[in-house]
VODOKE-218413 format. One line per 5 residues: number of its first residue (from 1); their letters; for each residue x, y, z of N, C-alpha, C, O. Coordinates in steps of 0.1 Angstrom, whole numbers, always signed. Example, Ala and Ser with C-alpha at 12.3 -4.5 7.8 and 13.67 -1.06 7.14 Angstrom:
<lummars>
1> as> +132/-57/+78/+123/-45/+78/+132/-33/+78/+142/-33/+85 | +128/-22/+71/+137/-11/+71/+129/+0/+79/+134/+11/+80 $
</lummars>
This chain:
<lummars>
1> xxxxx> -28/-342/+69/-31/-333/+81/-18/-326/+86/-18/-314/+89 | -6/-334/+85/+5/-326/+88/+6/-317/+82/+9/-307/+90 | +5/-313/+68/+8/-305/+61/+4/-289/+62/+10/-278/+61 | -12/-295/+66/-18/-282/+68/-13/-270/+75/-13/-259/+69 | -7/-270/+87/-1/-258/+94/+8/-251/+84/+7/-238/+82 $
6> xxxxx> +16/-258/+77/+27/-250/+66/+16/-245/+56/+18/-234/+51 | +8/-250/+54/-3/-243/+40/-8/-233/+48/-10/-222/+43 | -9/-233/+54/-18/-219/+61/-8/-206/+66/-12/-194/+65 | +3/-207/+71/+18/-202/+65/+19/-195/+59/+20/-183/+62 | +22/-201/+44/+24/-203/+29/+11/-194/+25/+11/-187/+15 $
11> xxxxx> -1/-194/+34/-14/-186/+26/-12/-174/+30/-13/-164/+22 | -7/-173/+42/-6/-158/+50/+5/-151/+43/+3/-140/+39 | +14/-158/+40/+25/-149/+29/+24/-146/+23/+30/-135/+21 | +14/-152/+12/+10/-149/+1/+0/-135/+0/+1/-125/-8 | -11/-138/+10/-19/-124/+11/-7/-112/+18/-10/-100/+16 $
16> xxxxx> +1/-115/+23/+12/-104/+24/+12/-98/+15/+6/-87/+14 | +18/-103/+5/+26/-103/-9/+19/-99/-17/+23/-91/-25 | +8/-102/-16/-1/-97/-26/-10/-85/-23/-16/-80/-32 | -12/-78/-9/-10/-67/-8/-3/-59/-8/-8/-48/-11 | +9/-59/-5/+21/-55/-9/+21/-49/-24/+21/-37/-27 $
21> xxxxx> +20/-60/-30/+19/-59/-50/+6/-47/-54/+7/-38/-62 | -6/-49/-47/-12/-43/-50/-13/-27/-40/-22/-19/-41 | -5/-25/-32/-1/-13/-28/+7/-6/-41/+3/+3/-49 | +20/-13/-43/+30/-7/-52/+25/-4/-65/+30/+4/-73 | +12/-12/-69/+5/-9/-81/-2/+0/-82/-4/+6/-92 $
26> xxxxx> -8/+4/-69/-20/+18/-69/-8/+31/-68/-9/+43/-70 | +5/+24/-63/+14/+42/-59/+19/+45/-74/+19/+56/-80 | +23/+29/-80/+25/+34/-94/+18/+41/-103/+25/+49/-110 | +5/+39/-104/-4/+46/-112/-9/+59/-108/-12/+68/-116 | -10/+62/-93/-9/+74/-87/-2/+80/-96/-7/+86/-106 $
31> xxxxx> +13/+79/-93/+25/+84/-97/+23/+91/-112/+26/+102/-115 | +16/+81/-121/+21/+82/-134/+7/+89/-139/+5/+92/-151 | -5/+93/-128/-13/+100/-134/-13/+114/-125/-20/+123/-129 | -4/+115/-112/-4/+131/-112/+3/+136/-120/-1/+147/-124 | +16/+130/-123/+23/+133/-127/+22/+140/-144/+26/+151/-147 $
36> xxxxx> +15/+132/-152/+8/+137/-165/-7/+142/-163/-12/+147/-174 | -12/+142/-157/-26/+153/-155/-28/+161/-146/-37/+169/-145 | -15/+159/-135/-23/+170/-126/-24/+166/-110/-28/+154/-109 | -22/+171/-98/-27/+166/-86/-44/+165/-84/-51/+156/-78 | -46/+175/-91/-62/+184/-85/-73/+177/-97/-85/+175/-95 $
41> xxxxx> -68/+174/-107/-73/+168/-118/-76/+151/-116/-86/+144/-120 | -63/+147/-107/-65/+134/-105/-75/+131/-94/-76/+135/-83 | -84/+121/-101/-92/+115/-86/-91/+102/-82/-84/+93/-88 | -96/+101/-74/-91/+83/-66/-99/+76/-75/-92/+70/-83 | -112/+75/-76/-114/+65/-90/-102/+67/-103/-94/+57/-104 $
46> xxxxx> -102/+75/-110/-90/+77/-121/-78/+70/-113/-73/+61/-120 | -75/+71/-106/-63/+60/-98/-63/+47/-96/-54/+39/-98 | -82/+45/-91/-83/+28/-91/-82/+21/-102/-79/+9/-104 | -86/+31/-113/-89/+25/-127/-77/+20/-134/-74/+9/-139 | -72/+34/-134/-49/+32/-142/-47/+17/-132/-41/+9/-138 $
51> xxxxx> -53/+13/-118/-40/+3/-114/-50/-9/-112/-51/-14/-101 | -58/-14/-122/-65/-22/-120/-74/-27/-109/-80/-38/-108 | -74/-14/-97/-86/-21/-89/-99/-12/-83/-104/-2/-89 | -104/-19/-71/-114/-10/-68/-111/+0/-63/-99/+2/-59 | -122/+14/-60/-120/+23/-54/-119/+19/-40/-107/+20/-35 $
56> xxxxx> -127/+13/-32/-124/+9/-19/-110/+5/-19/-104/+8/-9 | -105/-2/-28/-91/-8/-23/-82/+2/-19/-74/+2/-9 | -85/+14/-30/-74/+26/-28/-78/+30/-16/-67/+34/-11 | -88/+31/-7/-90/+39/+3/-86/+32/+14/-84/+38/+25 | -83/+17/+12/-83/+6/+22/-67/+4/+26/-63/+1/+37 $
61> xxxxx> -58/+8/+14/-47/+9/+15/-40/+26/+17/-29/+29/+22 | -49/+33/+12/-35/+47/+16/-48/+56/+27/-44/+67/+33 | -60/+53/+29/-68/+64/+38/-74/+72/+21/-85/+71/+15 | -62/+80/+16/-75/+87/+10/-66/+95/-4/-57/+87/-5 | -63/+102/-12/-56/+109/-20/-42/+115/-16/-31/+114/-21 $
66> xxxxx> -47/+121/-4/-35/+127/+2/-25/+119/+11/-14/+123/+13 | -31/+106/+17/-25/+99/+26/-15/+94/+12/-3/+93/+14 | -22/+90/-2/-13/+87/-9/-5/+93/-18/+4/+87/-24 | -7/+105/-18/+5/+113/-23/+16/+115/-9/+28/+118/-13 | +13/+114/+7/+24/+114/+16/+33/+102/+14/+46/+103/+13 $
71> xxxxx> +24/+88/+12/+37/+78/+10/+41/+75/-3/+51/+68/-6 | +31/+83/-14/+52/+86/-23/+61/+96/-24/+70/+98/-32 | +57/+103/-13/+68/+113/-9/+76/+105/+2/+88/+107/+1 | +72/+98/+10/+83/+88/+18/+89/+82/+11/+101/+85/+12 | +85/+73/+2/+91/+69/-7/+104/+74/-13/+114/+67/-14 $
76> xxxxx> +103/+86/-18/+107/+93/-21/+120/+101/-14/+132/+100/-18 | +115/+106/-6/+127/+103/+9/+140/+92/+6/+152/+94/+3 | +132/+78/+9/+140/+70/+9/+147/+62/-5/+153/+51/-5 | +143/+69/-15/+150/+60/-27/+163/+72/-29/+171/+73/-38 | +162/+80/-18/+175/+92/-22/+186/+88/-10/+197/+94/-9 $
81> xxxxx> +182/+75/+0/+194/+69/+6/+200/+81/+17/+211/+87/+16 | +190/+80/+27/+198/+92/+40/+209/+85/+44/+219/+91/+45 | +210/+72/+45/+219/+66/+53/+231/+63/+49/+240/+59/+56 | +230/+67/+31/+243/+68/+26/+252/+86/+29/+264/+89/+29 | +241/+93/+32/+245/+109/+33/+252/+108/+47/+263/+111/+50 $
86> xxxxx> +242/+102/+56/+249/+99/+73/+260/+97/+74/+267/+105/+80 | +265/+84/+67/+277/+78/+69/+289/+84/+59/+300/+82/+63 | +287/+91/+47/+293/+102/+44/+296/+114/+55/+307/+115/+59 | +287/+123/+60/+291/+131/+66/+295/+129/+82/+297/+137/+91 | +294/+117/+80/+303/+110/+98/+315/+103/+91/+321/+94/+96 $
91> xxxxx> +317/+106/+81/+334/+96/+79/+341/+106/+88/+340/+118/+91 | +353/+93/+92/+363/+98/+99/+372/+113/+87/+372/+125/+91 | +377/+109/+74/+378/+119/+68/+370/+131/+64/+374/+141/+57 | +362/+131/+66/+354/+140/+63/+354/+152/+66/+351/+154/+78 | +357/+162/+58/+361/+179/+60/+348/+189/+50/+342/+182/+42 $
96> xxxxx> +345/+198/+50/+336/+207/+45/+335/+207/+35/+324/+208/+31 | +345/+204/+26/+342/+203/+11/+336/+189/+7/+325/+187/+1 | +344/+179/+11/+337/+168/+12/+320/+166/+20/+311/+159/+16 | +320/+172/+28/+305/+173/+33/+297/+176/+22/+289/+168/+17 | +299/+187/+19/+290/+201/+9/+289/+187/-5/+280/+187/-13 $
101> xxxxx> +300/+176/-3/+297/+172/-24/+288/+161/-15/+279/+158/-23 | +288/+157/-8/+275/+144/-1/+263/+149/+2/+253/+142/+0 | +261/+165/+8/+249/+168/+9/+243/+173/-7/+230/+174/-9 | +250/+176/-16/+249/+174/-29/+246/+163/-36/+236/+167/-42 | +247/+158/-38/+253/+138/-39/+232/+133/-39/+223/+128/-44 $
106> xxxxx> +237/+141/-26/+222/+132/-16/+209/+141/-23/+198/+136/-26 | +213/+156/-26/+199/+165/-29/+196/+158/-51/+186/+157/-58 | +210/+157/-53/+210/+151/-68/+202/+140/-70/+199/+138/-82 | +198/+131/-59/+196/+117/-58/+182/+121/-58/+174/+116/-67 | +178/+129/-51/+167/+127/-46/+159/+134/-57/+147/+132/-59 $
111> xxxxx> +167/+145/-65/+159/+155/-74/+156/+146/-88/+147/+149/-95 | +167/+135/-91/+169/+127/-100/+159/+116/-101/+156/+110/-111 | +155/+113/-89/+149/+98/-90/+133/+103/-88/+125/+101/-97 | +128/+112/-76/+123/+118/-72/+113/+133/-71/+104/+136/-64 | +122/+142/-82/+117/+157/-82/+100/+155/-90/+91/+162/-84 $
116> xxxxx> +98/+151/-96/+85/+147/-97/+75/+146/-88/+64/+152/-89 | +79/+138/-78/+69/+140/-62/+69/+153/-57/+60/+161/-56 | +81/+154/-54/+82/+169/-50/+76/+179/-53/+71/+187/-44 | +74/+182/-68/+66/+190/-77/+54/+188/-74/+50/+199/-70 | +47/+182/-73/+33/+174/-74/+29/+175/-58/+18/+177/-54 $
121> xxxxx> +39/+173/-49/+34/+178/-36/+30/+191/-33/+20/+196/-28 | +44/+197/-38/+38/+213/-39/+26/+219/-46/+20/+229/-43 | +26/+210/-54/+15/+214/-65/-3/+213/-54/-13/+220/-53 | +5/+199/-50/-10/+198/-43/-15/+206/-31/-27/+208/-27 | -1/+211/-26/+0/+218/-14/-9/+232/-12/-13/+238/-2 $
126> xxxxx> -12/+237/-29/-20/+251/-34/-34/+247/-30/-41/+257/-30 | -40/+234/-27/-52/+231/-25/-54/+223/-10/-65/+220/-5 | -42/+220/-7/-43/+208/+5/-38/+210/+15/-29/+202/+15 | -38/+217/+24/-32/+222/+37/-22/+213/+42/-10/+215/+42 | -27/+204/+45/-22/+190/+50/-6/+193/+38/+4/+200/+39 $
131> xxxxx> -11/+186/+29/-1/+188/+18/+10/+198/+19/+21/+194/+20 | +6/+210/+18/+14/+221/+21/+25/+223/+35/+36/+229/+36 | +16/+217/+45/+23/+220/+58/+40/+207/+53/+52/+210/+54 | +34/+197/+48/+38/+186/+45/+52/+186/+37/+63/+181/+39 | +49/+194/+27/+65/+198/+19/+68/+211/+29/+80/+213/+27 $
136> xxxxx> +64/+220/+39/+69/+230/+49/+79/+224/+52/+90/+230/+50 | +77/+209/+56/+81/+203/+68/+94/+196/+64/+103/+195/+72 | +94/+192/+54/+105/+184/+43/+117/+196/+41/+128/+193/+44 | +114/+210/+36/+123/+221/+37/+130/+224/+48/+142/+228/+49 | +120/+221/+56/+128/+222/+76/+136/+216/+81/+143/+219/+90 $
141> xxxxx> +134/+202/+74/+142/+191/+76/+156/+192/+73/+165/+187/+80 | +156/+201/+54/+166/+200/+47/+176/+213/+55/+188/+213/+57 | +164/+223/+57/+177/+232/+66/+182/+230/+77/+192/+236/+81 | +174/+222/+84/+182/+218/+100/+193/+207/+98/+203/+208/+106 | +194/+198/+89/+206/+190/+84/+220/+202/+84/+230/+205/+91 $
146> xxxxx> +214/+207/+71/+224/+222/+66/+228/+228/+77/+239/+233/+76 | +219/+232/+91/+228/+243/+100/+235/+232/+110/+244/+236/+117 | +233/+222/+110/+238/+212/+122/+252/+211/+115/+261/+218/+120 | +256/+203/+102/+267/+204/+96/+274/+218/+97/+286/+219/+100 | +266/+229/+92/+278/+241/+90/+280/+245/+102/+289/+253/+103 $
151> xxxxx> +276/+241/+112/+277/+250/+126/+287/+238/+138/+287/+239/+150 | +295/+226/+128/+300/+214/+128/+314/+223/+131/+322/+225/+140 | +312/+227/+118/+325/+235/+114/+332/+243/+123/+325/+249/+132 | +349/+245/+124/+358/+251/+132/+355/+272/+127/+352/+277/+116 | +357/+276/+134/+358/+288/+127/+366/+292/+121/+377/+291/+125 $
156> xxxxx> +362/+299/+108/+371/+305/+95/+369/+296/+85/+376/+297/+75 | +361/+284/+85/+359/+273/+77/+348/+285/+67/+352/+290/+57 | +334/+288/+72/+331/+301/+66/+334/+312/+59/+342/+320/+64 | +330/+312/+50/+340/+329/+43/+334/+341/+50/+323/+343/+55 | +345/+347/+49/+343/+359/+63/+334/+369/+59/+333/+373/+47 $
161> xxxxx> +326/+374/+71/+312/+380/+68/+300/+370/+64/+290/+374/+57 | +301/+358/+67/+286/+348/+63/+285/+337/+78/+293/+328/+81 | +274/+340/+84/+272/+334/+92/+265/+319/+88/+265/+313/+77 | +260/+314/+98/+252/+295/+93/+238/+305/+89/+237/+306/+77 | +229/+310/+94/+215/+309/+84/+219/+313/+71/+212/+309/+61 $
166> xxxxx> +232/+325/+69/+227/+328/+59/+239/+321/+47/+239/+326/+36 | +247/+312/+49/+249/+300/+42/+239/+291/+39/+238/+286/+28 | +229/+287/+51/+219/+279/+47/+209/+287/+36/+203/+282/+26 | +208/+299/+39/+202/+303/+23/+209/+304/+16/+204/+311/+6 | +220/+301/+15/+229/+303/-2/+227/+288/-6/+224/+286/-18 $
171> xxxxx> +228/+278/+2/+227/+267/-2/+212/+263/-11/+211/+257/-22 | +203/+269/-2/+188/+267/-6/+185/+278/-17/+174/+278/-23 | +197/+290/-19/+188/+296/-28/+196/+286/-47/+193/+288/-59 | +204/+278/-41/+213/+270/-53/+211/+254/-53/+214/+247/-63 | +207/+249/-43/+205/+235/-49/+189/+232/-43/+188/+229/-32 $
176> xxxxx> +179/+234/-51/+168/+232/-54/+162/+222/-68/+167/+219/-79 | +151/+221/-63/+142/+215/-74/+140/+223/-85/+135/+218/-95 | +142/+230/-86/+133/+242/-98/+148/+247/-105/+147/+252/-116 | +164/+246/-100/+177/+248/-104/+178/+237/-110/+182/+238/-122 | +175/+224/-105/+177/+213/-109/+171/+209/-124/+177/+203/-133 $
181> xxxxx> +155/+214/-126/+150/+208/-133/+148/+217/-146/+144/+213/-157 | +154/+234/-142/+160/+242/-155/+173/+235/-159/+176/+232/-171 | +179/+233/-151/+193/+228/-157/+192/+215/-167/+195/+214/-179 | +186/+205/-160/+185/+192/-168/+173/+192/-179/+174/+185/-189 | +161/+199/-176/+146/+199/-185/+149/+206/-200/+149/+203/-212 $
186> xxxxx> +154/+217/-190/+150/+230/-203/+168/+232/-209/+169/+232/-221 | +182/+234/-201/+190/+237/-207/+198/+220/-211/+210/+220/-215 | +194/+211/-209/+200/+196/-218/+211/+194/-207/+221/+187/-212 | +213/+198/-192/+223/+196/-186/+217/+180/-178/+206/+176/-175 | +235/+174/-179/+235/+159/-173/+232/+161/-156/+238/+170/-148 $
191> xxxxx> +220/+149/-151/+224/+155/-135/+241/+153/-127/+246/+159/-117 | +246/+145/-135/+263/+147/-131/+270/+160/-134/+279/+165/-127 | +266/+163/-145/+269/+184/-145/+263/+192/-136/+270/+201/-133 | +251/+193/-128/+244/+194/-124/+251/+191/-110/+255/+202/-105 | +254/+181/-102/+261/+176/-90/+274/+184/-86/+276/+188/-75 $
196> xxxxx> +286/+187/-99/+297/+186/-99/+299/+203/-99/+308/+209/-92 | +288/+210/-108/+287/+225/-103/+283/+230/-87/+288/+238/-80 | +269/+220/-86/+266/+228/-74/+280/+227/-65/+284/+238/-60 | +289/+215/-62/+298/+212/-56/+305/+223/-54/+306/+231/-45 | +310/+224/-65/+322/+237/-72/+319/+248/-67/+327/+253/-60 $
201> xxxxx> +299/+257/-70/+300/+268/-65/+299/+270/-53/+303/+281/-49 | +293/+260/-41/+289/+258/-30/+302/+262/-22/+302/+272/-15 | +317/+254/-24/+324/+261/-23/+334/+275/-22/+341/+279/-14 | +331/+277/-34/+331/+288/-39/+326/+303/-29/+332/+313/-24 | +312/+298/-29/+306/+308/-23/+304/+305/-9/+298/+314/-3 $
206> xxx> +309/+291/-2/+302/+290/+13/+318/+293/+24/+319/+297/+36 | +331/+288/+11/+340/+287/+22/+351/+298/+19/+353/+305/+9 | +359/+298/+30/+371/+306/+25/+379/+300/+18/+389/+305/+13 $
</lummars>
């Protein structure tokens, strides 16, 4: 009789755990069937099936197709580590060039582990409103970081004649997904060649 309270415990953890497991299992197979067939191609049965369960389960855990392509874009978010970019661009040493290679650092991370979602959100976004507003919103994010930092800056830190939006489009018209994945896809570049340029030209072209 004593025992009992700790088994019941021990049960509850377990159905934790094991929804848990079978979340990470339906994002996996999500993952690995937009990814090779398609957003618009894939359907939630074709999803329940790749991750061994029912359709109801998929619906019971993410709402619906799109609820689960948003949380592997959170996901996704977070396997690129904001809180390592934070505490880079709040070091006490920290000056513009050093900023520019952490907000780099951080877009490499994220294009590296990640650009796949990305793609695939946009992808979805040509059919799914929701979707679309959804990577909007992720871009807005990336440029309001970019003007808060450059507008950090002392003046003359800018090269003269370039204000903050239109650094924020130099930045966005050079470190992207679609720069990223000609460089490494199609021309055989390492993403550390890839990091160490954008660094270089960001530079180049953002500061005096």
């Amino acid at each position: 009789m004593s025992e009992e309270p700790g088994r019941r415990r021990y049960d509850s953890l377990r159905r934790t755990a094991q929804a848990q497991q079978t979340r990470a299992d339906i994002a996996r197979a999500a993952r690995r069937l937009f990814v090779s067939h398609g957003w618009v191609a894939t359907t939630v049965r074709d999803v329940a099936r790749e991750a061994g369960v029912s359709v109801p389960t998929v619906y019971a855990a993410y709402g619906n197709k799109t609820g689960l392509t948003r949380a592997l874009a959170d996901a996704a978010d977070l396997s690129a580590d904001v809180t390592q970019l934070l505490a880079e661009l709040e070091a006490p040493a920290a000056d513009p060039v050093g900023q520019l290679a952490a907000m780099v650092a951080y877009d490499r991370r994220l294009f590296e582990r990640a650009g796949d979602i990305i793609m695939l959100v946009r992808e979805a976004g040509l059919s799914e409103p929701e979707l679309a507003a959804f990577y909007r919103d992720g871009r807005r994010r990336g440029d309001e970081t970019r003007v808060q930092v450059f507008s950090s800056w002392s003046g003359g830190v800018l090269r003269d004649g370039l204000d903050v939006p239109s650094a924020v489009d130099v930045y966005a018209a050079l470190c992207n997904i679609d720069v990223y994945t000609e460089l490494t896809t199609e021309r055989g570049w390492s993403p550390d060649r890839v990091e160490q340029w954008w660094a270089r030209a960001l530079v180049r072209e953002l500061l005096n």
